[in-house]
Structure formats: structure tokens, C-alpha cells
SETI-820150 format. One line per 5 residues: number of its first residue (from 1); their letters; for each residue z negated, y negated, x negated of C-alpha. Coordinates in steps of 0.1 Angstrom, whole numbers, plus 5000, padded with zeros to 4 digits. Each point is the difference from the previous one (the first is absolute). Example, Ala and Ser with C-alpha at 12.3 -4.5 7.8 and 13.67 -1.06 7.14 Angstrom:
REM SETI-820150
1 = as = 4922:5045:4877 | 5007:4966:4986 .
//
This chain:
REM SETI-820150
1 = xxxxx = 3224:5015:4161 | 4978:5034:5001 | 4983:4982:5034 | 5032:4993:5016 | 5012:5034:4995 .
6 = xxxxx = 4975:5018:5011 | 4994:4978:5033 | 5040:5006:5002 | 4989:5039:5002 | 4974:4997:5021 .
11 = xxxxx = 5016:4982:5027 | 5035:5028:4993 | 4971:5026:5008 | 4986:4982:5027 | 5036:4996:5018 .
16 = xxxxx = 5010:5034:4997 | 4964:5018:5013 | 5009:4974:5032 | 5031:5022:5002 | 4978:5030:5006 .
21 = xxxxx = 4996:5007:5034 | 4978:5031:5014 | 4999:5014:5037 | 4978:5031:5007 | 5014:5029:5015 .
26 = xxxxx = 4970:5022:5005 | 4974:5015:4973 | 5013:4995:4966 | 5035:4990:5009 | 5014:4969:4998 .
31 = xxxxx = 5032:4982:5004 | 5009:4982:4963 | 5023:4976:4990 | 5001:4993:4961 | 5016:4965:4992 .
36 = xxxxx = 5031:5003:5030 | 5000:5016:5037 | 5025:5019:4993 | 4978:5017:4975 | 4976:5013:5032 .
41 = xxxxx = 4986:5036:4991 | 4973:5019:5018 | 4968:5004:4975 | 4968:5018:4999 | 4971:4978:4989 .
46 = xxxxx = 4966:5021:5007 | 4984:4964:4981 | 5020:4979:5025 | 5031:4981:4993 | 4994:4984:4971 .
51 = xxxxx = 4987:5024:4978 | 5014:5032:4985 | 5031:5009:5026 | 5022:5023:4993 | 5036:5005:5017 .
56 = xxxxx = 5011:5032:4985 | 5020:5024:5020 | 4990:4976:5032 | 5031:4983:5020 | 5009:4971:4984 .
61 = xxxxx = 5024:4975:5001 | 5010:4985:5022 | 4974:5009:5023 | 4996:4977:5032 | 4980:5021:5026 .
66 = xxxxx = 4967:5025:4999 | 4973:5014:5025 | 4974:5027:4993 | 4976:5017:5024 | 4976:5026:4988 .
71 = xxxxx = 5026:5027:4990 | 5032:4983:4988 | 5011:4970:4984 | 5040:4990:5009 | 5019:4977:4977 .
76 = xxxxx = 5037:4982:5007 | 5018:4985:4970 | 5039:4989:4990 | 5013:5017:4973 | 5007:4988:4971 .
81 = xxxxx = 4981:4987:4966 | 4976:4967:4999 | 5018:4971:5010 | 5029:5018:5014 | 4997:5016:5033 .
86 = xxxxx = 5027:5017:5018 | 4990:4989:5040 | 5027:5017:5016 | 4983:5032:4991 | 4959:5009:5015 .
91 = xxxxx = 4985:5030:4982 | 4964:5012:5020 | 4974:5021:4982 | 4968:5012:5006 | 4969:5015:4981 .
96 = xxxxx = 4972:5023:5015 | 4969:4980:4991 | 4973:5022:4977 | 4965:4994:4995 | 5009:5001:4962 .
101 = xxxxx = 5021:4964:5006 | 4973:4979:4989 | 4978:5018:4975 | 5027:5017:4978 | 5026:4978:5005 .
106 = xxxxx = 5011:5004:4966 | 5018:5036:5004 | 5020:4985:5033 | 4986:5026:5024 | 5023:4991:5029 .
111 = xxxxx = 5031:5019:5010 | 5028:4976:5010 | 5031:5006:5016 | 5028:4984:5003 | 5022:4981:5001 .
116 = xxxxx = 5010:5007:5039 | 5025:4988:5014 | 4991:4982:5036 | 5008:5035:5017 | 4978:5025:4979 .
121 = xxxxx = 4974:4972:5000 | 4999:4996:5037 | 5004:5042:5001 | 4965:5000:4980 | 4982:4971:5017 .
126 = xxxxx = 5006:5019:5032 | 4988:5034:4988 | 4970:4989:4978 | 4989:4973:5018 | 5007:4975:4972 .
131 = xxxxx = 4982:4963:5005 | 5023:4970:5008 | 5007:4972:4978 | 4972:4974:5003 | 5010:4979:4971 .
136 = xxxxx = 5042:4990:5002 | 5007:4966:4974 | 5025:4989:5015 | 5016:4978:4973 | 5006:5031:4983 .
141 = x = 5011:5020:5029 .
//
């Protein structure tokens, strides 16, 4: 019985880290999904994606598009909570990158703001040269 139950967990494990998805953004940033899409967050992972990532105060969910160049990182989500996006609504945000983002990732050294709507987003893209969105999923969008 003990065998059958643990193979019944291992295989529960194995199906849900196949649920994991990762796509890189640039440096220690990532684009995370835990367990549904919907659930799609931006992460820092200065180990890579599958160790030690942390998503506080980052955009998250429902994200669905990123780019970074060397200065800024931009993020585009649906509000709403995991599982429940509102896609009627796009909020844009954008983070100065620092060279603190992947050695003391720990005390969230990046200054985010937003949410923008479209308008004050495209008002800052415009006047600090803000990179483009080179990652857009669009089963999310």
C-alpha cells in the first residue's frame, strides 16, 4: 500500500512541476507560471528559474508580455487574482534595472511603477526610452 502511495505522489509531483513553465526576460527575471497560466508572474531568479525565485513586489498576475534592455524591464498583466484575470483591462509597469537585481535580490532593490494605464505607459516609453515587448503569450493576452 506504502509503494502505491508514494508512486501516486511522485507521479502528482511530477504532473504538476510539468505545469511549470519558465521564459527569460533578461538577467534574473523570468516569466513564471505556478500550476495554471493564469497564475503568470514576473520573477527574479539570480540561480536561474528553478531555484530560489522570488516574485515579491514584481507584476504579477496575470502577466502576458515583457522586454528588457540594459536599463528597464516593462511588464503587461490583467488584473485580477490567480486564476481569474480581468482581460478587458491592461495595466503596463516598468522597473529601472540596478546592478543590486541579482546579488541582493533578497531586499527587492527595484523601484516599480505602475500600474499605467495604456496612456501614461506610452507617455513614459516615449520619454525614457522604455524597451518593447519581446516576449507577448498570447494565450494569455
Amino acid at each position: 500500500l506504502m509503494r502505491g502511495v508514494r508512486r501516486a505522489a511522485l507521479l502528482a509531483l511530477f504532473l504538476l512541476a510539468g505545469c511549470d513553465r519558465a521564459t527569460h526576460v533578461a538577467g534574473p527575471f523570468y516569466l513564471r507560471d505556478i500550476d495554471i497560466d493564469e497564475g503568470m508572474m514576473l520573477y527574479r531568479c539570480p540561480q536561474g528559474p528553478e531555484k530560489d525565485c522570488v516574485g515579491d513586489q514584481l507584476p504579477g498576475p496575470t502577466v502576458f508580455a515583457a522586454g528588457a534592455d540594459e536599463k528597464y524591464v516593462v511588464v503587461a498583466r490583467h488584473p485580477g487574482s490567480v486564476g481569474v484575470a480581468d482581460k478587458t483591462v491592461t495595466q503596463y509597469f516598468y522597473f529601472r534595472r540596478v546592478p543590486e537585481e541579482a546579488t541582493k535580490w533578497w531586499l527587492n532593490p527595484e523601484k516599480v511603477v505602475g500600474p499605467l494605464t495604456p496612456q501614461e505607459f506610452n507617455s513614459a516609453r516615449a520619454s525614457l526610452h522604455l524597451p518593447g515587448f519581446s516576449i507577448t503569450l498570447d494565450e494569455l493576452k
